[in-house]
N, C-alpha and C positions, 0 to 999 in steps of 0.2 A: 547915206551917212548915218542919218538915223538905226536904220533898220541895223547896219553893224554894229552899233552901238549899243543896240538892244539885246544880240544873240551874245555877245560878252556880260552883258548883266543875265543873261538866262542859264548862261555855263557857270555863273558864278553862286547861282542857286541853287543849282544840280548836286544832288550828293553823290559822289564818286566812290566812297566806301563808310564800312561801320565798323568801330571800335568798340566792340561787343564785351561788357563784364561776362565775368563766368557763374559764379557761386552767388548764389539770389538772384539773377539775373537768366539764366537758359538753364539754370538747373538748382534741386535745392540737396544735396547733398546723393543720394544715387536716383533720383527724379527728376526727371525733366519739367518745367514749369508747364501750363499745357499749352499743347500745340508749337512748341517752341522747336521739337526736332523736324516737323514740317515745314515750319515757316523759317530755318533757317536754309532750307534746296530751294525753297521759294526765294530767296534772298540770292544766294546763289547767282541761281538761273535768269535772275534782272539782267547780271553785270556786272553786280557792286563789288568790289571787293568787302574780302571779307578778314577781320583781324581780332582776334580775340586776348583783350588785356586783361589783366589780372591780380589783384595785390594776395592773391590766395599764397600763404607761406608754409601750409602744416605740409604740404606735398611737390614732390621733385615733378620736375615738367614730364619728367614722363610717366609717373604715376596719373598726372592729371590730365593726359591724352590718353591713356588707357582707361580711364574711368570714365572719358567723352564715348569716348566710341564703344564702353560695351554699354552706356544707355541709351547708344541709339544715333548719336551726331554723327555726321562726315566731317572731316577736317584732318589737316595735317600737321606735324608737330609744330612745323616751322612756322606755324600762323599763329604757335602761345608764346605771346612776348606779358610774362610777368615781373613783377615788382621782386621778386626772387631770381630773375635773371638778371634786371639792372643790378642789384647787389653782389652779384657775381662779379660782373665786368668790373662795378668801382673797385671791390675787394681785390681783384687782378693789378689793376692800373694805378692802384692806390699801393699796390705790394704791402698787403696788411698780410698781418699773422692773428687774427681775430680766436678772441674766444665766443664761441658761438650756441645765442639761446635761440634754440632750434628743434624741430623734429626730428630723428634720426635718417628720416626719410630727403627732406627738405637738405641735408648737409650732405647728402650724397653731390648735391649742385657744385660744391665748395670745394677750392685746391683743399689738397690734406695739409694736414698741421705740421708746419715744421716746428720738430720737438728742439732744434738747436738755438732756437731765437724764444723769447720772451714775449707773450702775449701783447700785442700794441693797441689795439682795438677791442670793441663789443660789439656785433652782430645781434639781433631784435628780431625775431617774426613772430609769427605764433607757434608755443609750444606751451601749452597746458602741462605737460609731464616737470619743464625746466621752472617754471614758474614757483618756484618754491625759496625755501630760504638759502637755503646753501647755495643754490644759483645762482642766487641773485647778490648775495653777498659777495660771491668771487668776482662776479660783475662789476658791481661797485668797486672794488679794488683797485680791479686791472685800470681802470678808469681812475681812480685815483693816485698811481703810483708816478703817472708824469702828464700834464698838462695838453701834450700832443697827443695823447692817447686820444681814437674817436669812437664815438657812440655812434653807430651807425642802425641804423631802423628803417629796415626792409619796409616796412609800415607803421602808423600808428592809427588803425580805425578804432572807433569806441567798441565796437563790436559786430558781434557776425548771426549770420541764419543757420540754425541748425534744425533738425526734423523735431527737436523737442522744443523749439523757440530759440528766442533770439540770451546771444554770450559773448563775455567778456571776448575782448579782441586786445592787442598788446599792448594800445597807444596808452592806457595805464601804468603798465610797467617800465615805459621808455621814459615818460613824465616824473615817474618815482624814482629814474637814477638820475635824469638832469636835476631833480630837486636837491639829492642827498650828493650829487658830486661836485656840482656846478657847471656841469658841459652841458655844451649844446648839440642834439644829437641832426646827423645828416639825415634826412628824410630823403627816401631814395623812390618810395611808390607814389601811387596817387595819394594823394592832389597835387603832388607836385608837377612842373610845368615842365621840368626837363623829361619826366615820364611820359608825359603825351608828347610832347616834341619827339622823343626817340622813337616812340610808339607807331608814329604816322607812315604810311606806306610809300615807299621811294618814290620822290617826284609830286606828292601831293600835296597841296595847302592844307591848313587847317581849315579854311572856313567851306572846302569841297569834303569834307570829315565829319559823321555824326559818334558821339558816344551813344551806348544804350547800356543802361547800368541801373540799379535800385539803391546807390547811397546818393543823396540829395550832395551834400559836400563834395565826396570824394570823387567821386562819377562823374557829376553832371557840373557843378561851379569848376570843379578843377578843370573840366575840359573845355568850356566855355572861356574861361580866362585863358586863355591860350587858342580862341579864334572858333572851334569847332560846336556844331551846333548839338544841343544835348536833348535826350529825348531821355524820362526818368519811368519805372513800370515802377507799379504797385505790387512787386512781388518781394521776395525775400527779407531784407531787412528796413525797408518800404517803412518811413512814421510822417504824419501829416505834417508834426512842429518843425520834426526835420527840412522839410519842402518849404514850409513856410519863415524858415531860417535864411531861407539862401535869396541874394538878389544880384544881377538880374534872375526873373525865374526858368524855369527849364524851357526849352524849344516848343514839348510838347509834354504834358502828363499821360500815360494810357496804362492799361490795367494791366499788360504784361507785353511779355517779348515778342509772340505771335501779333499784337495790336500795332506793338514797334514798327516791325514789319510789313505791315499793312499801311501804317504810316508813313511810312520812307517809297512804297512802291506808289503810292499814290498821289504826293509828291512828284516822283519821276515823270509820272504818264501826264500829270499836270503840265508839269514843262516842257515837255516833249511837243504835247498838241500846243500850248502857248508858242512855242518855238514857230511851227508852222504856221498858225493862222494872224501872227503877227508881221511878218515878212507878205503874206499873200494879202493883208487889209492897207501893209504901206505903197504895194506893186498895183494897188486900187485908184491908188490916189491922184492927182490928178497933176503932181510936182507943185502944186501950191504949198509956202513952206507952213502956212497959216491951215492948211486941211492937216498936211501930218501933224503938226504939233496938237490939232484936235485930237485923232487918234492916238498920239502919243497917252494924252490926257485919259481915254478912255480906257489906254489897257493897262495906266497906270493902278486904275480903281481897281482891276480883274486879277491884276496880280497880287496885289491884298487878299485876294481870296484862298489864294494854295496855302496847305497845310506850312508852319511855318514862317 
């Protein structure tokens, strides 16, 4: 009875797959972080599944699978669930006619604009080019012309990693039209919990689910609050006050995604051999329930010991 008892607490430690950030996280804009397009075949070829989320907005999902694979990733489209594709679906289900602060790129995502209805909404991502006054003023408007009207924000990170350092990201701008309009905008990306809820691979829990991302917030507390365990690198947009803002604190801190990697396989093979030599020290025992509950005791300390 024990010993069952035990392989259900070891499968429940197990990570089953990773919810991999993209942008500072396995790549920094056409670079790969290092070692990160290895140790993701290495990741791979565990078993784990593998899902790559995203609150990246300047670029349409297929821009941002052609940009993986010509520096080097393997993966399939169907594994980029980003914060730009939940805002799709809402914009669908919600039958919005949004006026849209966007990249040209990123609104290829988007039904086309019916010219016969009246703009009801404002869409938010990143787009450095719309960010100006006249955009933003139309914005504000449309938003102030009827109280049902929504502000909807693909994201609001503070900012992002780019090759020349770190930049403004849009959570400024969405903050500046709830100040000047009074609305509350729908935040549709990370950190929100219905993004990793949707995000999770059919059939799996959260707490069988690791994030591996470099915003202390967005990344790793978002995915934590919502059951999965979070593992944060020091790469990309990576700040120590950040880390030190968030509680509880991350899974594990390591210095990039190939470390990540190395962490979650390590893990694995922990519990794996755990698995085995736990079942083979209780089939030792002698059916005294006073010898297993000793054992129990010992491998309680040992399992303290795996990454985790």
């Amino acid at each position: 009875m024990l010993c069952r008892w035990s392989l259900v607490q070891f499968r429940k430690m197990s990570i089953r797959a990773a919810l991999i950030d993209l942008s500072g996280t396995l790549h920094v804009e056409d670079e790969p972080t290092p070692d990160a397009v290895v140790a993701l075949q290495r990741l791979r070829s565990s078993g784990i599944i593998v899902k790559f989320v995203t609150n990246t907005t300047k670029d349409s999902k297929a821009t941002l699978y052609e940009r993986l694979v010509k520096i080097g990733f393997q993966l399939e489209a169907a594994e980029i669930y980003s914060s730009l594709s939940a805002a799709v679906a809402f914009v669908s289900n919600e039958k919005l006619n949004p006026f849209y602060l966007l990249t040209n790129d990123a609104r290829k995502d988007f039904p086309e604009e019916d010219q016969s209805r009246p703009h009801d909404a404002v869409v938010v991502g990143l787009a450095p080019n719309a960010f100006d006054y006249e955009h933003m003023n139309k914005a504000f408007n449309v938003l102030l012309q009827n109280k049902t009207h929504k502000l909807v924000a693909v994201h609001q990170g503070k900012y992002y990693k780019r090759a020349d350092g770190l930049a403004l990201g849009p959570g400024c701008f969405v903050k500046g039209l709830e100040y000047a309009t009074g609305s509350t905008a729908t935040l549709i990306g990370k950190p929100n919990s219905y993004f990793f809820q949707s995000a999770l691979p059919d059939g799996l829990r959260a707490e069988e689910c690791v994030m591996i991302g470099d915003d202390a917030n967005d990344d790793i507390a978002g995915a934590m609050q919502v059951g999965l365990q979070g593992i944060l690198v020091k790469t990309g947009k990576f700040l120590p006050d950040a880390l030190a803002a968030i509680s509880p604190p991350p899974t594990a801190v390591v210095k990039n995604f190939a470390e990540a990697v190395d962490w979650i396989l390590c893990k694995k093979q922990a519990v794996v051999l755990l698995q085995l030599n736990w079942c083979r020290h209780f089939n030792k025992c002698s059916g005294n329930l006073y010898n297993r509950k000793l054992h129990y005791n010992s491998w309680v300390e040992i399992l303290a010991q795996i990454p985790g």
